[in-house]
Structure formats: C-alpha cells, structure tokens
Steps between C-alpha positions, in 0.01 A plus 500: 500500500793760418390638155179313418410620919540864393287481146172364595521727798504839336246356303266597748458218767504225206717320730208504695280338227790257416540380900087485503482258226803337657313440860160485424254685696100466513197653271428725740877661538555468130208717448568756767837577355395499147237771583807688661623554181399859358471499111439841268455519202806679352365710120872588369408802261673604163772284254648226720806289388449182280524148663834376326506172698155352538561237774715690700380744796593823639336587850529853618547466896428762729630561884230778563565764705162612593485842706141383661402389819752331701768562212427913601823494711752421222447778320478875625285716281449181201121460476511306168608092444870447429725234327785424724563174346482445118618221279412273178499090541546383182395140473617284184268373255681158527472553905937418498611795611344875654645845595415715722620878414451763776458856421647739748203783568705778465546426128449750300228437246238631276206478674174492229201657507304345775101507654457624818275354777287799440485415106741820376826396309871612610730613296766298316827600697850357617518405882591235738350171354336419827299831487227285235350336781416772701344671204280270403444411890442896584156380656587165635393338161712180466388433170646828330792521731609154314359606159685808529836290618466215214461813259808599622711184529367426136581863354869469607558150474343344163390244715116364495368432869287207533397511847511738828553431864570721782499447923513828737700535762242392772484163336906443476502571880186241577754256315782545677320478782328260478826301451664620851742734352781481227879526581673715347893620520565861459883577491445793695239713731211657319345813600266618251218717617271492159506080540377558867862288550751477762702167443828375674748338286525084525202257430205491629107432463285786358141526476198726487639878482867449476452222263326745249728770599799273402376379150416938456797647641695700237712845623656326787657228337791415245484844232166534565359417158202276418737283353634344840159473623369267227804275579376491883151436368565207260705336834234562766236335244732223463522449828160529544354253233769205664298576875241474338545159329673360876145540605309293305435262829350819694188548371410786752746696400498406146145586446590864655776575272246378219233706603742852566631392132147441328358834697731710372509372136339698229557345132302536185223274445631267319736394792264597771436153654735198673480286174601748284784632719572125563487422117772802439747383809453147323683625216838607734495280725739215294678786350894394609630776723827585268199554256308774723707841400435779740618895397443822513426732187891653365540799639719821595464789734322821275745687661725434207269675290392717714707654749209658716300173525646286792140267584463334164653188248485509146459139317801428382482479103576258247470240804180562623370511128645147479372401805173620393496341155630161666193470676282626202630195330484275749890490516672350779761751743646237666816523699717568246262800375484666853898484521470738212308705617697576808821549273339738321372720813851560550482743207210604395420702187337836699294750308765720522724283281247547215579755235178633370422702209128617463334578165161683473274311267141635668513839240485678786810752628631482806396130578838347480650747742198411734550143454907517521420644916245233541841231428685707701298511773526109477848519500565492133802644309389728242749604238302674306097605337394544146222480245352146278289482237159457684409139631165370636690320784811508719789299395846394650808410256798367581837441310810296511531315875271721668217249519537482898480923532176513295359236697542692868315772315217311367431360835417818651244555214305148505374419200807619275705252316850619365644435145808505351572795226734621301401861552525439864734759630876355605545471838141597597167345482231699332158574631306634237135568680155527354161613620532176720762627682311603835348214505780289535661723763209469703521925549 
C-alpha cells in the first residue's frame, strides 16, 4: 500500500469503497453510505476538448476548501468555496498503468469565462488556478464551483475530464479520526498561525485540528511554496490509505472512517454511488505500483518573468505541453518520463528567454503596440512592433530551431498552434495578431 495506498485515496475515499467490497458489510450499511454520497450534476459550458483516448479516464479531484460552517475558521475574510487541493487521475484505457498530475494552486492560468451562483458571467482573466472554484462556488454552489474548475483544468491543459470528485476539509478530519490519528515526522517544529499549527519536531500521532493543519500548512515550512505542501499531502494520504487497510478486522472503526469519507464526498452523477466508485477503484487496484506515476505539473517560479510577482508558478513549457499531450493520447509517463521532467526543471525556458516580435494584422493602428505590453506584462521579450497585411485570425510563426520558444508563447494564449515559416523573423518568434487577439489573451 505505498503507491497504489496513496491513488485510490485522493480519489476521494475510494479506498473506502475498495476496503467495503473487501469486508463486506450489510444492506442496511451499504445503503446508508451510498446515500452519503452527494452527486450534482456538473453542465460544463462552451467548446470542450475532444476525447483522444476513448477507454481511458481523466478524474478531476478536488480537496475543497469550503469557507462555511465549521470550515469559517480557516479562512479570515474568504466567504466563497476554495480549491486547496487539485489534481487529474488519469486512468489507462488498457487499466496497466495511471498518473496522477497535481497542479500547484498558485499556478498561474487563464481562468475562462465562468457562471456565477447568481447566474452573471466573470470575465475571462489570468489568476491563480485555484481561484475557479471559488468563482463558480461564490454562493456555496458545488456544482459551478467544479464546472467552473473543469473549465479551467480543460482550457489550460487539452485534457478532457471524465469525471469529478471532491471531499472538504470536515470530512478529511472525520477520517483521520476516525482512524485514531496518523503519525507523521516533521524534521523540525512548526509554528504556523494560518494552519491553526504548533508542532514539535520528531514523530508523532496527529488528528482532528493539527492533523488538517499539518496536511494545510504552507509559510512556515521548507520555502514556503505550494510545492512542498503537495509533497506532505501525497505522504499523509499514503499513510493514511495503509491505516486504513490495517483495519479491515475493526469494523467500528472502519465503518466511521467510511462514513466521514462517503459524507464528505461530492462527485458527478455518474460516480455518485458505492458501485460506481467501486467499479472505478476496480480498474487501479491490480495496477503494479512501479506502474502508478505520481507528479506535479512542470513548473518555475513567475518571478523569472516577472520580477514583482513573488506568490505565483508558471507551467513550465514545452514539458507541460508534453505532459499534457501524453495524456491526451493516452501515452504512458512512466519513470523514465518523470526523470525528464525533473532534468529539465533545472533549466527552464522562462518567458523572458523568448524573443518576440509582434505584427499588427487587425487593420487597426496602434494594436500591436497594445498587444506588445500585454507580452510584456507576461514577461515576454519584445524586440520589436510592426504592420501585416490584414488577417482574420492570430497566428504564431516560427523559424529555424525555435520550435521550443514559440511553444512557451502559445501556451499562454490557449488555443494557438505555432508553425514553422520562412518569413519568421531570425532570432525571434513572430506574433502576428488578428481581431481574435483579445480573446485569446483573456483581457
């Protein structure tokens, strides 16, 4: 239970499912925690991504940070839902192999046009990726907050989600709980006021309050990115899905942690039941461990592009594209795949590094002076503006090697693809925009 452990349990509590059909239990239990289970009925609006692997599955999971009720306390002044937990499970269509790719929430992303609880529609913008939920959640609506998230993750990513699942933080405590505790082994004391934390260093058994304030805690520990965090997240679920298994001879507490899991769990309807969550961890379960890949997204600080902005990561381009098309495709990571990943964080291709020349095809003056500050707000180097014959649509050339520059550019305009020209200017890519141009910049 190292790997496999730490899969089916961000899934949700399908460890749960998986130890239920494991141990048996009676109608009447069965039925009580399938009615736990809180299904919506998730309307994703506007062009979504084509299915390139029918078979295979991509579930969106969700740790929701919900400001209501007894959640209130963890965060002053928030009154809307939050994502602090966000990551795709993609399942194989041959069920051989998964991957589970986390996405740190301060990425910066394009966030799309989205419906509000009250009906209205915000405004397509860059912002932290985690900032979807609580649009779409604004009025406690579950539904759009994940609608507005998949619309995100999908927008950025290429990627078509299949399913949704997400637990609140009330539930993950009920869990941990109801196990007696989880031990955990910071290297040193934690004092981190925002967590509701105070930790000594050395191992010991969490639960309740500091166990939530543990898997939270961000500012007071390591460089205090969301990077480190998702690393002490992915090993308190591990550890957490093999206490779980060690108690399939307790049924009391076994039908506690089921019932904090289940309680908690909101999915879409399609996977809003025990067989159907039982069905899915089915599909894992045999999956051999050195086949379960588990990373996070490629990424760098933005503070390479720009200087001012010292809270955010920028996906790290070609790699995440590859990533991304992997997936698509039904391709798998692997090992080998992840190893070059981390190589090539070592030296990342920034925004900065991107010569950029910008051409104004709209017919319109003044637009490609507009749209050159727009780059360099984003951290692009311009080298210099001019004037195209007129074009319907924004395009992106490329010449010579400079495949990998145009690419960083295109993904901060989803839904541009590059191509290699001979008028593309030496040294530079070349931007030429069209009427489409605000569009894609989400401005």
């Amino acid at each position: 239970m190292t790997r496999r452990g730490r899969i089916v349990a961000w899934t949700g509590g399908v460890l749960g499912v998986l130890i239920l059909g494991t141990a048996g239990v009676g109608a009447w239990v069965y039925q009580h925690l399938d009615g736990n289970i809180h299904g919506v009925d998730i309307g994703v609006d506007g062009k979504r991504p084509v299915n390139l692997s029918p078979g295979s599955k991509n579930i969106l999971v969700v740790g929701s940070d919900s400001r209501a009720g007894a959640n209130a306390k963890y965060g002053k002044g928030l009154t809307t839902m939050q994502s602090d937990t966000l990551m795709v499970l993609h399942i194989a269509a041959n069920h051989k192999w998964a991957t589970a790719v986390s996405f740190p929430r301060d990425s910066w992303v394009q966030i799309p046009a989205c419906t509000r609880s009250n009906g209205s529609k915000s405004s397509v913008h860059h912002f932290k990726i985690n900032e979807a939920f609580s649009i779409g959640g604004d009025g406690g609506s579950v539904t759009k907050a994940a609608a507005c998230t998949i619309k995100t993750v999908e927008k950025n990513t290429g990627l078509r989600i299949d399913h949704f699942t997400s637990i609140d933080f009330q539930g993950f405590k009920g869990m941990v709980n109801a196990l007696g505790g989880i031990e955990v082994c910071p290297k040193h004391a934690i004092h981190d006021k925002k967590a509701h934390l105070d930790m000594d260093a050395g191992c010991q058994n969490v639960q309740d309050e500091k166990a939530l304030g543990y898997v939270r805690t961000r500012y007071s520990v390591g460089d205090g990115s969301d990077l480190g965090r998702i690393g002490r997240q992915q090993e308190f679920m591990k550890a957490l899905a093999a206490k779980a298994q060690s108690k399939l001879t307790s049924p009391g507490e076994l039908y506690d942690f089921l019932d904090s899991a289940t309680k908690s769990l909101t999915t879409d309807n399609d996977l809003a039941g025990l067989k159907q969550l039982y069905d899915l961890a089915s599909t894992v379960k045999d999956i051999p461990s050195d086949r379960l890949t588990f990373l996070t997204v490629p990424n760098y600080y933005r503070e390479a592009d720009v200087p001012t902005d010292h809270a955010n990561v920028i996906w790290q381009y070609p790699q995440a594209g590859e990533l991304f098309s992997d997936l698509a495709h039904d391709r798998e990571i692997g090992a080998a795949g992840k190893a070059k990943f981390a190589e090539a964080a070592k030296n990342p291709m920034t925004a900065r590094s991107v010569r950029v020349r910008v051409l104004n095809g709209t017919g319109t003056s003044g637009q490609a002076a507009t749209a050159a500050e727009q780059l360099r707000r984003l951290g692009f180097t311009v080298i210099g503006t001019g004037n195209a014959p007129a074009t319907d649509r924004t395009t992106l050339t490329y010449s010579g090697s400079l495949q990998p520059q145009s690419e960083v550019l295109a993904a901060r305009l989803p839904g541009l693809k590059p191509s290699r020209s001979a008028d593309a200017a030496a040294g530079a890519v070349t931007l030429t925009i069209g009427p489409d141009f605000t569009a894609l910049m989400g401005s």
